[in-house]
C-alpha positions as CSV (number, residue, x, y, z in Angstrom):
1,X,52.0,80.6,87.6
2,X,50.9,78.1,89.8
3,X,52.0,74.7,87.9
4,X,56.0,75.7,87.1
5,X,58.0,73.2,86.0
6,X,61.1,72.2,84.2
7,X,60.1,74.4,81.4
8,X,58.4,77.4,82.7
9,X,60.2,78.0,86.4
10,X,62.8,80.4,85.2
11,X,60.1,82.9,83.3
12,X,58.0,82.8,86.9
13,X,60.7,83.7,89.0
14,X,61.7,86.2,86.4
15,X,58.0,87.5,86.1
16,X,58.4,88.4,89.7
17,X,61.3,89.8,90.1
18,X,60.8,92.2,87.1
19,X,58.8,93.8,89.9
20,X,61.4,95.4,92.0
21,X,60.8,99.1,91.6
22,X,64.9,100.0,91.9
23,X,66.0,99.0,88.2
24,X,69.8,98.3,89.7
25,X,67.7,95.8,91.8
26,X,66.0,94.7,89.1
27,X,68.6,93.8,86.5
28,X,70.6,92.5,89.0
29,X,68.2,89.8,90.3
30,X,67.0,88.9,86.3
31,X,70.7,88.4,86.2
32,X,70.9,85.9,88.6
33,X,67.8,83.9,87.9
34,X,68.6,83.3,84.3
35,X,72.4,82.2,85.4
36,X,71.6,80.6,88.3
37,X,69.0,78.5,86.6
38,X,71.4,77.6,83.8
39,X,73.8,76.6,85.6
40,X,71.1,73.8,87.2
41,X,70.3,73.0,83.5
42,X,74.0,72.1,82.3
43,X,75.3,70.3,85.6
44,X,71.7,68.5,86.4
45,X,72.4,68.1,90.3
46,X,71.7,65.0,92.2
47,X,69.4,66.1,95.0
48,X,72.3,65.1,97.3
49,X,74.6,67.0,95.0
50,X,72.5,70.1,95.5
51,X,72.4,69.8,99.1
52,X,75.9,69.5,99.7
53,X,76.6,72.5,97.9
54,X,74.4,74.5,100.4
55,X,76.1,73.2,103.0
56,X,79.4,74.3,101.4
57,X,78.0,78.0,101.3
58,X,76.8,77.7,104.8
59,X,80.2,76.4,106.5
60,X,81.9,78.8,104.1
61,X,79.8,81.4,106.2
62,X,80.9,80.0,109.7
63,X,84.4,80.0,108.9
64,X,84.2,84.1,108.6
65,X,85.3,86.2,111.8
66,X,86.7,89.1,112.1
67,X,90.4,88.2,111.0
68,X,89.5,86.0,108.2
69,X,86.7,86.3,105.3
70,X,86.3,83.2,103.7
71,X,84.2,84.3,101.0
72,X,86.3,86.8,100.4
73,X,88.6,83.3,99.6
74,X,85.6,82.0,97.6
75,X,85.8,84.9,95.1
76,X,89.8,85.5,95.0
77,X,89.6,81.9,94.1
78,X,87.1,81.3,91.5
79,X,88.8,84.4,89.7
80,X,86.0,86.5,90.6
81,X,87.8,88.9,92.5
82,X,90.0,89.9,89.8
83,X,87.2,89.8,87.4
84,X,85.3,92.5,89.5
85,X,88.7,94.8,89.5
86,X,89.6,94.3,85.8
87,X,85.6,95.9,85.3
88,X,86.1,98.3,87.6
89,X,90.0,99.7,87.3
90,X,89.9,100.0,83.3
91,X,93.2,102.2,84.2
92,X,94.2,104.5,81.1
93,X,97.7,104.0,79.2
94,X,100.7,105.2,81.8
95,X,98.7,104.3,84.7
96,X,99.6,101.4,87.3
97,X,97.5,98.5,87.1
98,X,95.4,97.3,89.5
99,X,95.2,94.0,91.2
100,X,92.8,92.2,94.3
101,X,92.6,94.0,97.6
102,X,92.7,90.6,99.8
103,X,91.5,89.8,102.9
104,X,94.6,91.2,105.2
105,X,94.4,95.2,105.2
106,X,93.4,97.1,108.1
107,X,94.1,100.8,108.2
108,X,97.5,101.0,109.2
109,X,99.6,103.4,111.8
110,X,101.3,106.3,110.3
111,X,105.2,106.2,110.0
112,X,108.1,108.9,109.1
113,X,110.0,108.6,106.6
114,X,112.1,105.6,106.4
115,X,111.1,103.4,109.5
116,X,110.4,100.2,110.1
117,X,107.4,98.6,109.9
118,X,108.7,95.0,110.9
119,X,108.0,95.2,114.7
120,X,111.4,93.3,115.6
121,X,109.8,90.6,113.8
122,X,113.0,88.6,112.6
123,X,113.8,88.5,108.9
124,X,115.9,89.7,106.3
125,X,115.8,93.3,106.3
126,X,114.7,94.8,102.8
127,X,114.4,98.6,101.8
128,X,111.1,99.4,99.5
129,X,111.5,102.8,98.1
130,X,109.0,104.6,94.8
131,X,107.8,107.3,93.6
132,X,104.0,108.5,92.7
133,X,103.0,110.1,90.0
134,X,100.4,110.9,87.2
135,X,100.6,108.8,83.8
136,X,102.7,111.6,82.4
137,X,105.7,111.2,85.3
138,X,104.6,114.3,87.3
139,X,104.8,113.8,91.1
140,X,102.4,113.7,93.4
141,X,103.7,115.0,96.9
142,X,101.5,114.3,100.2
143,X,100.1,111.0,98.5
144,X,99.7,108.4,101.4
145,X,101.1,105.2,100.6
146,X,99.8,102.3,102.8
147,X,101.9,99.0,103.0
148,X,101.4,95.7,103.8
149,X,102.9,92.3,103.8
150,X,103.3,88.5,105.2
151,X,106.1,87.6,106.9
152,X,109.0,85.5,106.4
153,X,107.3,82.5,107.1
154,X,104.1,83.5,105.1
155,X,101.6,84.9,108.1
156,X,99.9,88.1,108.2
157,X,100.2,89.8,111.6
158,X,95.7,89.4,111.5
159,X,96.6,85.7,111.4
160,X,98.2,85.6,115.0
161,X,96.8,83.9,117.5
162,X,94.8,86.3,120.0
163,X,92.4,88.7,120.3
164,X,93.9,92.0,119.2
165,X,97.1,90.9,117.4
166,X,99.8,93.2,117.5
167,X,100.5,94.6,114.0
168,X,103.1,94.3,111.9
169,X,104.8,94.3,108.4
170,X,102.2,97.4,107.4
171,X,101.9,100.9,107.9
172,X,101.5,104.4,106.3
173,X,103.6,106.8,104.5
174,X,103.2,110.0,102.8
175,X,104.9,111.0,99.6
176,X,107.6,114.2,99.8
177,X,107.4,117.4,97.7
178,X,109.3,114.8,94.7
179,X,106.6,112.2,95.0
180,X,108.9,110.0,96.8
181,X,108.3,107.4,99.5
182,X,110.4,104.6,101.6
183,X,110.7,102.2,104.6
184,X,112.5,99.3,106.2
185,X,110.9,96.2,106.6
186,X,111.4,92.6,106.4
187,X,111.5,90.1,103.2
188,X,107.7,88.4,102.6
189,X,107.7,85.2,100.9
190,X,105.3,83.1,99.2
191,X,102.5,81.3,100.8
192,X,99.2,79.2,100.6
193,X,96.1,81.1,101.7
194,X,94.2,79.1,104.8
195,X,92.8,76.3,103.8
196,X,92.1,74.5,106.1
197,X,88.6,75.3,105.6
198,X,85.4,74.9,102.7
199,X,88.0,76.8,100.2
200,X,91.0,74.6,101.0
201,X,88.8,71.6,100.4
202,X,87.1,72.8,97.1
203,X,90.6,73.5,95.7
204,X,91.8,70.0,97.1
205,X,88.8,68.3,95.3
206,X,89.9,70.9,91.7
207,X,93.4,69.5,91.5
208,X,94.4,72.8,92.5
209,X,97.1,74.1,94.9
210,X,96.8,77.1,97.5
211,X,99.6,79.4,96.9
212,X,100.2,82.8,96.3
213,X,103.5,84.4,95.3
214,X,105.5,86.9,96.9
215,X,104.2,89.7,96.7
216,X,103.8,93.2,99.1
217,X,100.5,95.3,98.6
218,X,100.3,99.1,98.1
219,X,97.2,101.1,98.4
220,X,97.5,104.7,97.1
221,X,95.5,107.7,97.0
222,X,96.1,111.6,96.5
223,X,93.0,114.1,96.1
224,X,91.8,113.9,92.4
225,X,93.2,111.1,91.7
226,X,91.4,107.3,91.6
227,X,92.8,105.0,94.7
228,X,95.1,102.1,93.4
229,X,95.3,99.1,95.0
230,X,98.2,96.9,93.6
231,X,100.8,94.3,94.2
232,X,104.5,94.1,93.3
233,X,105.3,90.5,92.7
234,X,108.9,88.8,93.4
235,X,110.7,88.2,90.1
236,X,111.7,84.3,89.9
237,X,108.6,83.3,92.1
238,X,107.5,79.8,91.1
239,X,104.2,80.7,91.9
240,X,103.5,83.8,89.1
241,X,102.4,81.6,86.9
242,X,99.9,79.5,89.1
243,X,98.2,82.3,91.9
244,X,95.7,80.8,93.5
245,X,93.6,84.4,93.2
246,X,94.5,85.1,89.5
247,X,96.2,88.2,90.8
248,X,99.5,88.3,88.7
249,X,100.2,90.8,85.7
250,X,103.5,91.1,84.2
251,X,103.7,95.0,84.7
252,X,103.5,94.0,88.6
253,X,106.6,91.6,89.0
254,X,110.1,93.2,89.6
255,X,113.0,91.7,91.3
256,X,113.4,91.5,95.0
257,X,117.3,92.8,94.9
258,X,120.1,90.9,97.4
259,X,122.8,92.8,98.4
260,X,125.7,92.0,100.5
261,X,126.8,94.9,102.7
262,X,127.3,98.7,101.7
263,X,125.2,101.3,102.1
264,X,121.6,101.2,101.6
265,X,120.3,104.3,98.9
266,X,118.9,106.5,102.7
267,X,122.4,106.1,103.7
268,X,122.2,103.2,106.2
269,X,125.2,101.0,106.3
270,X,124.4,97.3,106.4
271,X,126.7,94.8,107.4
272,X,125.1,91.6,106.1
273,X,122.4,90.2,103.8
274,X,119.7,92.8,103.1
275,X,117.2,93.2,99.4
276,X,115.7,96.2,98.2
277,X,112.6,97.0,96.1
278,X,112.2,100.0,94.2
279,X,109.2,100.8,92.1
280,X,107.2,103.7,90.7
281,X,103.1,104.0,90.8
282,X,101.3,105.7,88.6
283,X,97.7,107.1,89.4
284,X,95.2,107.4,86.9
285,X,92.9,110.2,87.6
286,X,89.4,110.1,89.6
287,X,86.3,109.2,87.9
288,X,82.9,108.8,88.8
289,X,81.8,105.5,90.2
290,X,78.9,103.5,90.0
């Protein structure tokens, strides 16, 4: 067509598109066309209007690097995110649920048993302990459990100044012959994702704040089994009800325990303030992807 206008533009782009020989490519792009071009319909954008948004998407590209993914901010925030792992982890009955993967993980360094993924980074010390299993309860020995978490002040080791950061608050475990897992680290608290950038001005301009609860994420995988990536969620957090990312579900929260003193369940004696979080993942088995 070469006179499109209000009318007929969406059926000429879609006439060409229905070209693409890959049918994934295909469906994809009709997707977008007819949404895309609705969208325009309902909101009927100012020229200006429609400019600035392009600009939005083009600084939202310059604020990416290699420690921080502001898209990846775009989608957690506009629910997106979540609404890609809800389609994709339809986890059966038994199984852990799933929750969004975030913009912080970097394969981490392998630990024993028990040690402390802190770095001397000061904090108060807290013990995470689990198990894995399968939906039934049955262990799952040599599973590799990676951890990460913010700090006590609500940074990500990535979101130190410098080059190569030196990590901290993550790290790697694998599961014993009863499934079980555990580590010292330091006690994460909530905190507002950067925004000092396009997403920190677009939730500004919704009303909206930028916090996240407290939360430390798991990543899990054992051969035949399908790889979970979760959360556990303080108890109490004022934030559960309000994530920035959508990312909270009720099956995640459990409480961050204080203790005073005594012994710790590996056996170490602590002589002050210390919390503890214990918690058991289930995996749902592997299944063919997309």
């Amino acid at each position: 067509m070469r006179e499109a206008d209000e009318q007929t533009i969406t059926e000429a782009v879609l006439a060409r598109v229905r070209a693409a020989p890959d049918p994934r490519v295909r469906q994809v792009s009709e997707a977008l066309v007819r949404h895309l071009h609705a969208f325009v319909r309902e909101v009927e954008p100012s020229e200006a209007e429609w400019d600035r948004g392009i600009r939005f998407l083009t600084e939202t590209g310059h604020m990416c690097s290699q420690t921080r993914q502001e898209f990846i901010l775009l989608s957690d925030t506009l629910g997106v995110s979540m609404l890609v792992d809800a389609i994709n982890h339809r986890v059966p009955e038994g199984a852990t649920e799933t929750t969004v993967f975030g913009p912080f993980y970097v394969p981490p360094p392998a630990f024993a048993p028990g040690a402390d993924i802190s770095a001397g980074r000061s904090g108060r010390p807290m013990y995470i302990g689990g198990g894995v299993t399968d939906p039934e309860g049955q262990p799952i020995a040599g599973a590799t459990v990676d951890v990460w978490h913010s700090d006590d002040e609500g940074f990500y080791d990535l979101q130190k100044p410098g080059p190569d950061p030196a990590l901290s608050g993550r790290g790697r475990f694998a599961t014993d012959a009863a499934g079980r897992f555990h580590l010292w680290t330091i006690r994460p608290t909530a905190y507002p994702i950067p925004n000092d950038g396009p997403v920190g001005r677009m939730l500004e301009a919704q009303g909206r704040h930028p916090f996240r609860p407290e939360h430390v994420h798991f990543m899990i995988t054992a051969p035949g089994k399908a790889k979970l990536v979760t959360h556990i969620f303080a108890d109490g957090d004022i934030y559960l009800e309000s994530d920035v990312v959508f990312g909270v579900k009720t099956s995640l929260i459990r409480a961050f325990e204080r203790h005073e003193r005594g012994a710790a369940p590996d056996g170490r004696a602590m002589t002050g303030e210390w919390f503890s979080l214990t918690h058991d993942f289930r995996l749902a088995p592997s299944r063919e992807g997309r």
